[in-house]
C-alpha positions in Angstrom: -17.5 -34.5 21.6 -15.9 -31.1 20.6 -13.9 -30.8 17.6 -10.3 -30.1 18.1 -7.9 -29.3 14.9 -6.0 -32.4 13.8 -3.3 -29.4 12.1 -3.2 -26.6 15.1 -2.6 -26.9 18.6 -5.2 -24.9 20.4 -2.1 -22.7 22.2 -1.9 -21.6 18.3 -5.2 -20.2 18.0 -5.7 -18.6 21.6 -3.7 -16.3 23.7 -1.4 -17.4 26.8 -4.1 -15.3 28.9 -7.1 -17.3 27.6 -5.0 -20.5 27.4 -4.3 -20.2 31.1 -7.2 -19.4 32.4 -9.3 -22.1 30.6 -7.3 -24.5 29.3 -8.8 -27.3 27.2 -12.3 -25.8 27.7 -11.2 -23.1 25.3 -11.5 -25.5 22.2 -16.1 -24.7 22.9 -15.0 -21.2 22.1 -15.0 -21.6 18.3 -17.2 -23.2 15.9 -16.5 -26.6 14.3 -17.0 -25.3 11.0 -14.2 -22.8 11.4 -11.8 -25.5 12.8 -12.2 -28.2 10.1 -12.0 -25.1 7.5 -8.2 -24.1 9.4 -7.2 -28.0 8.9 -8.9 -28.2 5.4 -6.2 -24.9 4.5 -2.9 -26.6 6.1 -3.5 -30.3 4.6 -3.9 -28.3 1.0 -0.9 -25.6 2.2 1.1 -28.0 3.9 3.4 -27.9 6.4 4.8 -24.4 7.6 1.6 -21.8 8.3 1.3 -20.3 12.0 -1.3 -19.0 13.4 0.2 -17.6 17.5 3.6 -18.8 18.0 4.1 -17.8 21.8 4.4 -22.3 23.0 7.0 -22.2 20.5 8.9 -19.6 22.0 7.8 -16.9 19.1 6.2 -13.4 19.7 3.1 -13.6 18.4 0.0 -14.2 20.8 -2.9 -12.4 19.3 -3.7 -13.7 15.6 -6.6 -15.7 17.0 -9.0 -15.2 19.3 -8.5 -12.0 20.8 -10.5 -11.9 24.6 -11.3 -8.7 26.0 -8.7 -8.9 28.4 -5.6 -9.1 25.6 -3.6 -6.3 24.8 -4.9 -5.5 21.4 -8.3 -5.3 22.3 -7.6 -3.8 25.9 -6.1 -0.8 25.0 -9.0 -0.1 22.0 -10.8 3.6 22.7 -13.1 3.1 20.2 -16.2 0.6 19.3 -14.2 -2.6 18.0 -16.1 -5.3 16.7 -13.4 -7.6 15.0 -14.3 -11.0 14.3 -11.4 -11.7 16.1 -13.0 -11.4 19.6 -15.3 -13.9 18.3 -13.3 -16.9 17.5 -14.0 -15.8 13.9 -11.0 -14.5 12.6 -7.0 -16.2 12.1 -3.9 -14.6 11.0 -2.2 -17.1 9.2 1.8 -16.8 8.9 2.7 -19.3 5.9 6.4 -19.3 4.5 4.8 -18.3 1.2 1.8 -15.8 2.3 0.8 -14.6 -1.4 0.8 -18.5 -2.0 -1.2 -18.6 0.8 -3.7 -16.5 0.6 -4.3 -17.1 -3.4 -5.0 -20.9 -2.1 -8.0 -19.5 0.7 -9.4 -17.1 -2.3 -9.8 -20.6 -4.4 -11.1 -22.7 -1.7 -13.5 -20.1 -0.8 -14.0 -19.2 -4.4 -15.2 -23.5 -5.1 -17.1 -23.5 -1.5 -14.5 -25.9 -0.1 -14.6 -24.0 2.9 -18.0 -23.9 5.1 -17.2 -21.1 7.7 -14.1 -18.8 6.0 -15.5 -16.3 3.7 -13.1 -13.3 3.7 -9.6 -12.6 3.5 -8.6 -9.0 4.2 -6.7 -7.3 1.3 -2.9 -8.1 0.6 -2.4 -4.8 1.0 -3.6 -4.0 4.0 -1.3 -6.8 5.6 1.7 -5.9 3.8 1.9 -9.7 2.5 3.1 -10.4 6.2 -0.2 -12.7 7.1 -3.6 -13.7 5.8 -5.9 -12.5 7.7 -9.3 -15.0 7.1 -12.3 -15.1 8.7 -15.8 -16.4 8.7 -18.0 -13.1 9.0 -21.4 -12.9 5.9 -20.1 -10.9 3.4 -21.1 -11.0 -0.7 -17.3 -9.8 -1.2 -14.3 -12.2 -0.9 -11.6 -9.9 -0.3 -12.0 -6.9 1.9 -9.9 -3.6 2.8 
């Protein structure tokens, strides 16, 4: 049986193309490991992080996976290799991102989490998400 977040409705971690065009399926696109990590961070978070929020009637449609055919990556001109077009990378929106994100660095930090490896720099996403992902990498945080 595939694993399917207790925390996240898949709508949350896809966009409404890829949502439409495979429905349910979609949940094979990402790696179990990845998904119990994601419901591992909201049961120690809490209530109140969003990943997409387009089924609830919000604007955001691309902080998961990202399939060739969505906007972001569509209109790329260049090489782009984002863990994001591999079911790899998440955007989280929490109400307290610096809370947030300083929770992932621990969890990472004590190996609670088996796929998520690297958060992108505060910086870099102007404390508006945390962008975490499950790419090989020696460093925790990256710019």
């Amino acid at each position: 049986m595939i694993y399917q977040c207790k925390y996240f409705k898949l709508q949350e971690l896809v966009s409404p193309l890829v949502f439409n065009r495979y429905g349910e399926f979609a949940w094979a696109f990402f790696d179990e490991n990845i998904l119990r990590d994601l419901d591992l961070i909201r049961q120690n978070f809490g209530s109140g992080i969003v990943i997409n929020s387009w089924l609830f009637g919000g604007s955001t449609t691309q902080c998961g996976f990202r399939s060739n055919m969505d906007k972001m990556v569509k209109d790329k001109k260049n090489l782009y290799c984002s863990p994001h077009t591999m079911g790899k990378a998440f955007d989280l929106h929490g109400f307290d991102n610096v809370k947030l994100f300083n929770l992932i660095k621990q969890m990472i930090k004590t190996d609670e989490l088996k796929a998520i490896k690297r958060l992108e720099t505060r910086s870099n996403t102007h404390d508006n998400w945390v962008h975490a992902d499950s790419f090989q990498t020696d460093k925790i945080v990256f710019s």
